[in-house]
C-alpha positions as CSV (number, residue, x, y, z in Angstrom):
1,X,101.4,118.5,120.1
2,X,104.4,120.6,120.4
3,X,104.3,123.8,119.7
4,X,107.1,126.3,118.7
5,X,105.1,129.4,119.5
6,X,103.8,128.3,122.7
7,X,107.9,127.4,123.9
8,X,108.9,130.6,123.0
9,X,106.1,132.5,125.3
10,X,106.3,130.1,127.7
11,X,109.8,130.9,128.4
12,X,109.6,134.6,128.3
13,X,107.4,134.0,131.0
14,X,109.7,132.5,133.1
15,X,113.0,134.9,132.0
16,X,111.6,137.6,132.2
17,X,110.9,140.5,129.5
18,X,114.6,141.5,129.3
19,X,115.3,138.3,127.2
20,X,112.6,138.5,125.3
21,X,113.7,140.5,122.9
22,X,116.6,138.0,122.0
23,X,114.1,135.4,121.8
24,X,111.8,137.0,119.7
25,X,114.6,137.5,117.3
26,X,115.3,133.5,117.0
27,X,111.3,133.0,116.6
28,X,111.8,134.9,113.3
29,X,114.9,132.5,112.5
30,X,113.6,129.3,113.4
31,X,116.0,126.5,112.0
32,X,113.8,124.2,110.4
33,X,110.2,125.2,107.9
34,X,107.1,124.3,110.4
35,X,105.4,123.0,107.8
36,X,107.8,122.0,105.1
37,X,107.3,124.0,101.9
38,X,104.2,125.9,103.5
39,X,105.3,129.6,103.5
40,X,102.0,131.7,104.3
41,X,98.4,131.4,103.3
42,X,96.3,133.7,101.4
43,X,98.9,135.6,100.1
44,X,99.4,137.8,96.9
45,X,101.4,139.3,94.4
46,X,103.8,136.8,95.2
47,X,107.3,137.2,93.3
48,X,110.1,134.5,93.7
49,X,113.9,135.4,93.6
50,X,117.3,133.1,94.1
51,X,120.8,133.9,94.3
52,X,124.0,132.5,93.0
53,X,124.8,130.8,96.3
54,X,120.9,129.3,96.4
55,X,118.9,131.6,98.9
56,X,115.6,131.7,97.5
57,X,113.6,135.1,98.6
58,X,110.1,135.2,98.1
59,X,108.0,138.4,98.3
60,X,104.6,138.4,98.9
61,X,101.7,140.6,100.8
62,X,99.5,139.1,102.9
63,X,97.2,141.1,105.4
64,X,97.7,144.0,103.7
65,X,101.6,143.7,104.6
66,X,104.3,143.5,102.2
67,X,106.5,140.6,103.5
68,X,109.8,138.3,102.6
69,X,111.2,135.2,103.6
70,X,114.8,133.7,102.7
71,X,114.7,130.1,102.4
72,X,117.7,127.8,101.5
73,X,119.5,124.6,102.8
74,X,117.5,122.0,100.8
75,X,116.9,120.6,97.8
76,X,115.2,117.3,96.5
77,X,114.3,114.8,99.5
78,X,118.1,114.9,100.4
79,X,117.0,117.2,103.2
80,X,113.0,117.4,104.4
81,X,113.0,121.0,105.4
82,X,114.7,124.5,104.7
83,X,115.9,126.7,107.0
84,X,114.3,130.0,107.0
85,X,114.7,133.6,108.0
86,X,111.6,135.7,108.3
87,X,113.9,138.5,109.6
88,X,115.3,140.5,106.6
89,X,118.5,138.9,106.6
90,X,118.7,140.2,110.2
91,X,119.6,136.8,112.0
92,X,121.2,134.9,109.0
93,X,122.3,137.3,106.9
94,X,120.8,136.2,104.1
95,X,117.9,137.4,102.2
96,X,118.1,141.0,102.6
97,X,115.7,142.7,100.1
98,X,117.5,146.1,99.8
99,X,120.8,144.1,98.1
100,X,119.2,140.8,96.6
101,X,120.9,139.7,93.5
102,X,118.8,137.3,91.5
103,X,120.5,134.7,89.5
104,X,117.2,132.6,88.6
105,X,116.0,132.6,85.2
106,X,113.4,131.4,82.8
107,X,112.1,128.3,84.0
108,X,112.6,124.9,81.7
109,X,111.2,122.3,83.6
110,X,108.9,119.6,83.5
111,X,105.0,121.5,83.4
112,X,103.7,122.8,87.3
113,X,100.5,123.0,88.2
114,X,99.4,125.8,90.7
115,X,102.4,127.3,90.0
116,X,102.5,131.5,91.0
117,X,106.3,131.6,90.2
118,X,109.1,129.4,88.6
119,X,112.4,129.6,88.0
120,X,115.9,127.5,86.4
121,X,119.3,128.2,88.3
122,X,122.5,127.8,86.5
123,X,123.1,124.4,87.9
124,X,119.8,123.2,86.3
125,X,117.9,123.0,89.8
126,X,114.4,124.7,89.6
127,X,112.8,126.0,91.8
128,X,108.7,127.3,92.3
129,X,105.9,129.0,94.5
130,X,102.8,127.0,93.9
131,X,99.3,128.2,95.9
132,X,96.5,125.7,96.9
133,X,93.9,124.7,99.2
134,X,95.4,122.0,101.0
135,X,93.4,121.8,104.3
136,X,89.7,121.2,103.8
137,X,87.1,118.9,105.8
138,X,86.4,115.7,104.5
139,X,82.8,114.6,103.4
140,X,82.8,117.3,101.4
141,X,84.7,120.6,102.4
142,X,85.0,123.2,99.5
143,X,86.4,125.9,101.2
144,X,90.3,126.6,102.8
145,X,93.0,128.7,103.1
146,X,95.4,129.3,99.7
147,X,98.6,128.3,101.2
148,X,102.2,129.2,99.5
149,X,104.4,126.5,99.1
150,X,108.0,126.7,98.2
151,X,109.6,123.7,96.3
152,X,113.2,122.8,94.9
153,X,114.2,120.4,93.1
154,X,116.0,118.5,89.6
155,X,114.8,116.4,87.1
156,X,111.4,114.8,86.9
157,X,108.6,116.2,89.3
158,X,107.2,113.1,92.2
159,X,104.7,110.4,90.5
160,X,101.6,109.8,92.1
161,X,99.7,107.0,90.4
162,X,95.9,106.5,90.4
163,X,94.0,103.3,89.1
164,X,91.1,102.4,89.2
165,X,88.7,99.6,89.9
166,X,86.1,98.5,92.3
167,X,85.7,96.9,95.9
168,X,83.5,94.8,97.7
169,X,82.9,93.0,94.3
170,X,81.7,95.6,92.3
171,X,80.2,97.6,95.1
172,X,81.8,100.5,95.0
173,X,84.3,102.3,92.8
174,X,88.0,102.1,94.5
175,X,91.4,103.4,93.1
176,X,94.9,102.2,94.5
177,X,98.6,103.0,93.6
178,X,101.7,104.7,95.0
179,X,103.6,107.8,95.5
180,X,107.1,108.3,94.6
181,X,109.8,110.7,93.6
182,X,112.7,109.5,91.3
183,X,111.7,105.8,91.6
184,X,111.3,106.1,95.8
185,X,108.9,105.3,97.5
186,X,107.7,107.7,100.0
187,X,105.8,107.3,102.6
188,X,105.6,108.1,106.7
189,X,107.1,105.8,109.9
190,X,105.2,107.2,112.6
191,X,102.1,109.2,112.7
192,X,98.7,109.1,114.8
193,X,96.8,105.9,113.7
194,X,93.5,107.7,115.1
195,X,93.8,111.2,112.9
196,X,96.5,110.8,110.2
197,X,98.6,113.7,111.8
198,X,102.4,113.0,110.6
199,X,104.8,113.0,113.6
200,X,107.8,112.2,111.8
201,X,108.1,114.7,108.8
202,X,108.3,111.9,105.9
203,X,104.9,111.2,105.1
204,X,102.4,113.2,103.2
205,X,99.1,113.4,103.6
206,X,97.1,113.4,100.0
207,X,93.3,114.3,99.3
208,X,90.8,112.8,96.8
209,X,87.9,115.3,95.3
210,X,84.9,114.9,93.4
211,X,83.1,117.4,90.9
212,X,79.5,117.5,90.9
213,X,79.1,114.7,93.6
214,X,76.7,113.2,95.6
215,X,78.9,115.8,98.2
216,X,77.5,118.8,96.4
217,X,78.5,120.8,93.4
218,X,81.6,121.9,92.3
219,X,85.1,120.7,93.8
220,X,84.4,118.6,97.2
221,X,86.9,117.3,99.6
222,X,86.1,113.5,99.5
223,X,88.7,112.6,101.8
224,X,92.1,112.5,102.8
225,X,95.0,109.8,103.7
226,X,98.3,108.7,104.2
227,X,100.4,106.4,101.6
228,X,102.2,103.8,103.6
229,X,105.3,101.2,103.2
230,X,106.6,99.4,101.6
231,X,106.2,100.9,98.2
232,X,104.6,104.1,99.3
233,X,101.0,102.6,98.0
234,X,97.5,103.2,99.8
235,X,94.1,102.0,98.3
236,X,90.8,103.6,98.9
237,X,87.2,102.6,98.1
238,X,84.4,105.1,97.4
239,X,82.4,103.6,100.2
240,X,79.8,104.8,102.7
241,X,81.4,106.4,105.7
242,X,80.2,107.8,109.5
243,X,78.8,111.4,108.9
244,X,79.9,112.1,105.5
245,X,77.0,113.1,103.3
246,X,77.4,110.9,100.6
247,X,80.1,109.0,99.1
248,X,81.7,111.2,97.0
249,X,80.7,109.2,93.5
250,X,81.1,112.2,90.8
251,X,78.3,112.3,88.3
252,X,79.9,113.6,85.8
253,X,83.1,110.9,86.4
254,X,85.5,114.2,87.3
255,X,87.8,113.6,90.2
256,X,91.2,114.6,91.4
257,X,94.4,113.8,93.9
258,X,96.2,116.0,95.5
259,X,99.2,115.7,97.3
260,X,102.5,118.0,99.2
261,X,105.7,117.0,97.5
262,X,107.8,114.8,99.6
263,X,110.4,116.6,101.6
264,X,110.8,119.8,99.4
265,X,110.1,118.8,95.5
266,X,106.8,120.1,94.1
267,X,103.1,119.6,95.1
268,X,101.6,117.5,92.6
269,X,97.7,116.8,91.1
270,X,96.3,114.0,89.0
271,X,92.9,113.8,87.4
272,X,91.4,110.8,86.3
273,X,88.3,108.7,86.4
274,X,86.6,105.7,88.0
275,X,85.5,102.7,85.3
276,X,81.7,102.8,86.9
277,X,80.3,100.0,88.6
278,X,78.2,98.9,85.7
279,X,81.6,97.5,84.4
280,X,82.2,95.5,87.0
281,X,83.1,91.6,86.3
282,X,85.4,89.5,88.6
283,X,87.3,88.7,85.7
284,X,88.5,92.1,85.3
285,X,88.5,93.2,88.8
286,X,91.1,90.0,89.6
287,X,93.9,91.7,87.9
288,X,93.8,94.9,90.2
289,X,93.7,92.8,93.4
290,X,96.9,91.0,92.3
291,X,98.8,94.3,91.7
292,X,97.7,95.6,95.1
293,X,98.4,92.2,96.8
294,X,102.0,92.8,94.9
295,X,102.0,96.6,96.6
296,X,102.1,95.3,99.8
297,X,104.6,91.9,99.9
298,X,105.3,90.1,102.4
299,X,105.0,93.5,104.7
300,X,103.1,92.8,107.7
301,X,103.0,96.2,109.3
302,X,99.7,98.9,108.6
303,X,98.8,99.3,105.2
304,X,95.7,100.0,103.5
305,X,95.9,97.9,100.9
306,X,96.1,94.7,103.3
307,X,92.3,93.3,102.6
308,X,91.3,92.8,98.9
309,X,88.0,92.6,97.6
């Protein structure tokens, strides 16, 4: 896996120390976000700040630091990353704290969840620092890193849609259903088929959680997946699985998704429910498999909605 930071000591290595100073200098201005919106993790007393000529700074401390970052370059899915300076406006000359002008007001858009700051420009664009736990190990992780997570965007926020219904004939609960933004689908090209890491920037990965499962209690990381072509869809089934404790089945019927905006539009989380298999009948079930079937097409490439049950 490439590696950014590695490449830069790597070639101080082979320079030699007098140009590492310049080089250290481009580390903190690296073109593109490494992780998209991800800014830091377990941050605090974050405060988010944009410009008239849309330079977002956010202020934060984390490690008992006080830090900044300028981000612009990128809005919508019209471009999947910021650029970034981490330098003060050193590099870029943007973002320099000292002589910041905000010109972001009271945000009026559509509700955020997660959300630490939020703001409206001028031009109607909003903009919004959300904080979650977006890494956790499946089978039942609880516990992560709170990253912060820089979003901009207009109009509605993306649509994630969760149904419900069952597999293997009543077996287990399932849900199915697609992720877009502004009627697109959105979903990755090329990614590693063996452990779901993205390679190609597009796709997101989203996480399923159950409360007061057969996982534990409270919140548990059930598991976590990629939505795939054509129409951005991916199914899942509530089914036994190789080391995971249990199968995440919530007794109290309390579950959520969670998913990374695509390119730079907001993080998003649904709740919902399974019907139970008690309410199983093929008759109702039948429907279901026809709308996944209709997910999917005439694609022939990996999906996981390819086998019904």
């Amino acid at each position: 896996m490439f590696s950014y930071r590695r490449t830069v000591l790597q070639t101080i290595r082979r320079v030699g120390f007098g140009a590492s100073l310049l080089l250290l200098v481009l580390a903190l201005l690296a073109p593109l976000a490494s992780a998209s919106e991800m800014i830091d993790r377990n941050t605090k007393k974050q405060r988010l700040l944009v410009n008239k000529k849309g330079t977002a700074l956010d202020l934060y401390k984390a490690r008992g630091a006080s830090k900044h970052v300028a981000y612009w370059g990128a809005k919508n899915t019209a471009q999947l990353f910021f650029s970034h300076d981490r330098s003060g406006g050193v590099r870029s000359g943007k973002g320099n704290p000292n002589n910041f002008r905000n010109a972001c007001k009271a945000y009026t858009g559509p509700p955020l969840q997660y959300a630490v700051a939020s703001c409206t420009m001028p031009d109607g664009s909003h903009w919004a620092l959300q904080q979650w736990v977006r890494i956790k190990a499946n089978g039942g992780g609880q516990r992560g890193d709170k990253e912060l997570r820089i979003s901009h965007w207009t109009g509605a926020l993306p649509v994630l849609t969760v149904t419900p219904d069952w597999s293997w004939r009543g077996r287990y609960n399932h849900i199915y259903g697609t992720l877009t933004f502004h009627g697109k689908p959105w979903y990755a090209e090329t990614w590693d088929h063996a452990t779901g890491e993205i390679h190609d920037g597009v796709g997101r990965n989203f996480a399923i959680e159950s409360y007061n499962s057969d996982m534990g209690s409270g919140w548990r990381r059930v598991n976590a997946f990629l939505t795939h072509k054509p129409s951005g869809e991916y199914c899942f089934g509530f089914a036994p699985k190789d080391g995971y404790t249990g199968r995440g089945d919530s007794t109290v019927n309390k579950y959520r998704a969670l998913v990374p905006g695509p390119a730079v539009t907001p993080d998003v989380f649904v709740s919902f429910g399974v019907l139970g298999l008690d309410a199983y009948t093929y008759d109702l079930d039948q429907p279901h498999n026809d709308a996944q079937a209709a997910l999917v097409g005439d694609y022939q490439g990996l999906t996981s909605c390819r086998k019904i049950n």
